[in-house]
C-alpha positions in Angstrom: 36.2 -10.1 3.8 34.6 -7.2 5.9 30.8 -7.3 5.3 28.9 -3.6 6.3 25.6 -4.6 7.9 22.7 -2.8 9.0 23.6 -2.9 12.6 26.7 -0.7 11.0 25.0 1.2 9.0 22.8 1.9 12.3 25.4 2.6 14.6 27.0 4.8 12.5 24.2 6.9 12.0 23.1 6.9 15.8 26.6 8.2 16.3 26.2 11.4 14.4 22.8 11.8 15.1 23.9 15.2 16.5 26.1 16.1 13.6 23.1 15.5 11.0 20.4 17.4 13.3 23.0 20.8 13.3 22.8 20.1 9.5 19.5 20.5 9.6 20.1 24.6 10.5 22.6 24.9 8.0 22.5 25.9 3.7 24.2 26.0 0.9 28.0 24.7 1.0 27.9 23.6 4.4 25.0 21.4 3.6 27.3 19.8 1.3 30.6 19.6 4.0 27.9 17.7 6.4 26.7 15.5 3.4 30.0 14.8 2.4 31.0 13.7 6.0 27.9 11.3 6.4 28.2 9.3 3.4 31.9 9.1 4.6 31.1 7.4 8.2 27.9 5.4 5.8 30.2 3.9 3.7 33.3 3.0 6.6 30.6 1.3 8.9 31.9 0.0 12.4 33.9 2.6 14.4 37.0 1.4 16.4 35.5 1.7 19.9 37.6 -0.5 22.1 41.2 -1.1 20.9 42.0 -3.7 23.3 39.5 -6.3 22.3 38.3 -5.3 18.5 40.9 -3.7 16.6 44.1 -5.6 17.9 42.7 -9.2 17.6 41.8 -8.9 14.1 45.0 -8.3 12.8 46.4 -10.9 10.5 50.2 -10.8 10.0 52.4 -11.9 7.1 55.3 -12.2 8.8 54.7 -13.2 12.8 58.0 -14.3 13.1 59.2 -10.5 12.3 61.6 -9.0 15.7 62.1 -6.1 16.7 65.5 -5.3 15.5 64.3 -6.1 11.9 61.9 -3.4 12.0 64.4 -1.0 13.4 65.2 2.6 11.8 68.4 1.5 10.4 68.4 -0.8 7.3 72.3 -1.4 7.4 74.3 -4.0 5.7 73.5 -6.3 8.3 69.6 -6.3 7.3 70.4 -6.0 3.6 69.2 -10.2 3.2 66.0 -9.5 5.7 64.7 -6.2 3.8 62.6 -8.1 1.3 60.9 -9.8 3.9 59.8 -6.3 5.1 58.3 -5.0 2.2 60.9 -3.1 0.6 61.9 -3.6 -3.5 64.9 -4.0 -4.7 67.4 -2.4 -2.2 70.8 -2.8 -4.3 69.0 -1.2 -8.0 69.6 2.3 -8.3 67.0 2.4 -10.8 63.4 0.7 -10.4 60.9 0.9 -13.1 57.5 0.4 -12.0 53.7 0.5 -13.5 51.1 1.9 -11.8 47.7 1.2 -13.1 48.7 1.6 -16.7 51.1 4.1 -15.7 55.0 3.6 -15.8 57.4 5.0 -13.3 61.2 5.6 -13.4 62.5 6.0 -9.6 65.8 6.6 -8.7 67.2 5.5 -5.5 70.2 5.2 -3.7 71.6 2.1 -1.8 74.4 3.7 -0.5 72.3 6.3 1.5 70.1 3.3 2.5 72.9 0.8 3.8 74.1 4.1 5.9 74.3 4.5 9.5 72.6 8.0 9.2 71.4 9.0 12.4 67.5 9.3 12.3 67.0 6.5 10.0 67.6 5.6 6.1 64.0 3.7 5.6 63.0 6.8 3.3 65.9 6.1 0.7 64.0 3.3 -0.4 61.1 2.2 -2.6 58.0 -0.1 -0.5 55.5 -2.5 -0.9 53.0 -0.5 0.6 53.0 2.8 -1.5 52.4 0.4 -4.7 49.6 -1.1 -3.3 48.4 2.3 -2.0 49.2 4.2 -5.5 47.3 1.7 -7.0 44.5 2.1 -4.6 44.5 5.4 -5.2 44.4 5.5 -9.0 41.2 4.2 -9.3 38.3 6.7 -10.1 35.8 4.4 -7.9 37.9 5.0 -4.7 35.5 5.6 -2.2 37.2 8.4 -1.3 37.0 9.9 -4.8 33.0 8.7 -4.8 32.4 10.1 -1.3 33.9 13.5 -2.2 36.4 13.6 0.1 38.9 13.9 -2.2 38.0 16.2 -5.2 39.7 19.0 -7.7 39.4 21.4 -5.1 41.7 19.4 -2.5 44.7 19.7 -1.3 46.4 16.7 0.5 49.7 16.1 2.7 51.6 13.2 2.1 53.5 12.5 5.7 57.1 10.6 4.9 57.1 10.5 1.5 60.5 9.0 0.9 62.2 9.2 -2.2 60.0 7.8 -4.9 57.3 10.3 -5.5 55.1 8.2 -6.8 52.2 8.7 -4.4 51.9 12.9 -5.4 52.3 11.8 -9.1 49.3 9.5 -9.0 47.5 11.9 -6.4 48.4 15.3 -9.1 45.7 14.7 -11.4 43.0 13.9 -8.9 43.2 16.8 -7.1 44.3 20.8 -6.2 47.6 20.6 -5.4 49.9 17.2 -3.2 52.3 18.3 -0.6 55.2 15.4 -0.4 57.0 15.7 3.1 59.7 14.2 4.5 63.4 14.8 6.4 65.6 17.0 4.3 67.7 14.0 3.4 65.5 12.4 1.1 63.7 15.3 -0.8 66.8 15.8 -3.3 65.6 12.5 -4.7 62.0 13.0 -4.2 61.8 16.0 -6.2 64.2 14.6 -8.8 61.8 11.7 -9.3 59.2 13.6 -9.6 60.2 16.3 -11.8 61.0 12.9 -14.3 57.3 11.1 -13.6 55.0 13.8 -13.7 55.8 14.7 -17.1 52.8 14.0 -19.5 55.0 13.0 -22.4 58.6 11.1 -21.1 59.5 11.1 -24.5 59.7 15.0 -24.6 62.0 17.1 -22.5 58.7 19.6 -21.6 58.2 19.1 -17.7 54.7 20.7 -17.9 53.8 22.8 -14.6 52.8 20.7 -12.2 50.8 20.9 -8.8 53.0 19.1 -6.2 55.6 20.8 -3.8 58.4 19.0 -1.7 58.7 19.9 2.0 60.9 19.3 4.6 59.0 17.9 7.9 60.2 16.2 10.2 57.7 14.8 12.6 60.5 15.0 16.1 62.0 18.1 15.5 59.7 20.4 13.3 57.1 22.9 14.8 53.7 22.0 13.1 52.3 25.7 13.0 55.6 27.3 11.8 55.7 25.0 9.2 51.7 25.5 8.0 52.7 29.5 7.9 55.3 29.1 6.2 54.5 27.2 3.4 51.1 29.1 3.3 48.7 26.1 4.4 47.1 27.9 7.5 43.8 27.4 6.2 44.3 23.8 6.6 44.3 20.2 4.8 41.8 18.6 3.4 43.3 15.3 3.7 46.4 13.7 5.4 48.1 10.7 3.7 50.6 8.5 5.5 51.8 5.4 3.8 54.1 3.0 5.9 55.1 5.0 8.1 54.8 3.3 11.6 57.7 0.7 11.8 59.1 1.4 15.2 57.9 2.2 18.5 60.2 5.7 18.7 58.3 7.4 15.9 54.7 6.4 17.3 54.5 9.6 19.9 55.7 11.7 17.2 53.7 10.7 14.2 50.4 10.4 15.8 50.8 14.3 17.3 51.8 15.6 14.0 49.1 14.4 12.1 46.8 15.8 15.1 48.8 19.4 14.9 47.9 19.9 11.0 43.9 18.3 11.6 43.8 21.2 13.8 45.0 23.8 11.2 40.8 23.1 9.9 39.2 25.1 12.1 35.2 26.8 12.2 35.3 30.2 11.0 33.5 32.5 13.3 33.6 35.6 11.4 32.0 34.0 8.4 29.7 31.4 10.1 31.0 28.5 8.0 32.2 24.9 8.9 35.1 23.7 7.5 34.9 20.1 6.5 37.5 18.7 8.5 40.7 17.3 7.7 40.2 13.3 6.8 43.7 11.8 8.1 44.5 8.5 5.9 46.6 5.4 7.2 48.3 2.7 5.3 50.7 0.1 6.5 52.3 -3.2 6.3 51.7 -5.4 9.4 54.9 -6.0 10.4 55.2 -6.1 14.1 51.7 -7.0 16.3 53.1 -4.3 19.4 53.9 -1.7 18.0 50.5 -1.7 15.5 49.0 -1.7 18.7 50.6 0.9 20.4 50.1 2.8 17.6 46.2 2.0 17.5 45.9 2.9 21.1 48.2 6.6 20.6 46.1 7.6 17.4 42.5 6.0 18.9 43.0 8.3 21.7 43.2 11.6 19.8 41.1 10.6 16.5 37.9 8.5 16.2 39.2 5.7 13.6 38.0 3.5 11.5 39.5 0.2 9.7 38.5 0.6 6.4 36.8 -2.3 5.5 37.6 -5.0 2.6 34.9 -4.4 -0.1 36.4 -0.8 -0.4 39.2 -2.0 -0.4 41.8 -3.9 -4.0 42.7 -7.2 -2.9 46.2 -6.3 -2.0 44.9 -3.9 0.7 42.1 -6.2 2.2 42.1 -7.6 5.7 44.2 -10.9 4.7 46.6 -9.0 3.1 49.3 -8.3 5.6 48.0 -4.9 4.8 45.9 -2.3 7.1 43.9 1.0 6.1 42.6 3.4 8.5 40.6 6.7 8.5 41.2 8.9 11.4 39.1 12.4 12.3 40.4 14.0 15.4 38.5 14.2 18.0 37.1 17.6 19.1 38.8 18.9 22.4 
């Protein structure tokens, strides 16, 4: 288990030594951003500063024996016996039921979509390991990032490729502002279906009360970033980014890591009203599948974010370091 010492805790806060002596010229709310960001980098300790030699040789991996074809994009026929091994439930049910934290879920999904030779990948037609262990994660009131204030009533949050199962947003709905589940076209028709069923307060009633999550399309290697904030109405910016399992290859790395650094840099300072923004906290979650492309990955996003692991005691035991099981927090870097 990760243990935060006091050489941590003192390296994080010679880090932002500048950050906390601009807060010293600042009031009001943006006293509270700055707060809110120092109790963040407090509580996550250690920094990743050199990929190569920290961040890499720590990983522990469930499955070392795991090639490169078996993480490919396509989950065909031919990868039907291999798929449990990687993570994913049931692939032949059509209909899962699944309890989150006292919760219980109804998904849909399709295993004909999944067993398809769709060009651009079918991974999203089905329901994973990780976003259980990350719904659970974030169901609890004492996650640090409910206790640090980085997520709140007022925020609103992105979920990158969100698949089919919706039940990240539903579990994400009552925490904060408003969830924004993302993925290629091809899977929302599902996503929003299971949603509309799970975010009902009552299944036993037909009443689908309003509810505060919306289902975009995004695809991180075709979309433009900044046509799709204006459109939907998010120029202002996100408070937080949530990606959940989605680095299994090494085709989507380039992509992924520069779309979740287009929409951190939607959260911008406001010169006209002399405020800071808090800026946009990007979240991480994955399976440790294949040790290269993790790293590549680490090396892509350590480049344009600073990054932390998220260590173990704020972590459930199904996320911790010996877990097959990674979490990172990523702020982009200022240009």
């Amino acid at each position: 288990m990760f243990n935060r010492s006091a050489e941590a805790h003192s390296a994080a806060a010679i880090f932002d030594k500048t950050a906390k002596a601009t807060t010293a010229s600042l009031t009001g709310a943006q006293h509270v951003v700055a707060g809110i960001m120092d109790a963040l980098v407090a509580q996550l300790g250690d920094e990743v500063q050199d990929v190569d030699e920290g961040e890499q040789r720590s990983i522990v991996l469930i499955m070392p024996g795991v090639s490169e074809a078996r993480a490919s994009k396509n989950v065909g026929p031919r990868l039907q016996h291999m798929v449990m091994d990687l993570g994913m439930l049931n692939p032949k049910a059509t209909v899962l039921d699944i309890a989150i934290a006292g919760r219980d879920f109804e998904i849909t999904q399709s295993p004909g979509l999944l067993q398809s030779s769709r060009d651009g990948g079918t991974t999203g037609a089905a329901v994973w390991q990780s976003t259980l262990r990350c719904s659970e994660w974030l169901a609890s009131p004492t996650n640090f990032l409910y206790t640090s204030g980085i997520l709140s009533s007022g925020s609103l949050v992105l979920e990158l490729g969100a698949g089919i199962s919706g039940i990240l947003p539903c579990i994400l709905a009552s925490h904060v502002k408003k969830v924004v589940a993302t993925d290629q076209p091809y899977t929302l028709r599902a996503l929003q279906s299971n949603i509309e069923l799970n975010a009902r307060s009552n299944r036993t009633t037909n009443n689908v009360k309003n509810y505060n999550i919306e289902v975009c399309p995004l695809d991180w290697e075709k979309d433009d970033v900044a046509g799709f904030l204006h459109a939907h109405g998010f120029q202002g910016g996100l408070d937080v980014i949530l990606a959940c399992d989605c680095i299994y290859n090494y085709a989507l790395i380039e992509p992924f890591v520069q779309t979740c650094a287009d929409l951190c840099r939607s959260r911008h300072r406001d010169d006209d009203n002399h405020t800071i923004n808090r800026p946009t906290i990007c979240v991480v979650v994955q399976q440790l599948r294949q040790a290269e492309v993790f790293e590549q990955w680490m090396s892509a996003f350590h480049k344009l974010f600073r990054s932390w692991r998220v260590p173990s005691d704020l972590l459930p035991r199904d996320l911790r370091e010996d877990s097959g099981f990674a979490v990172h927090v990523g702020i982009l870097r200022s240009r």
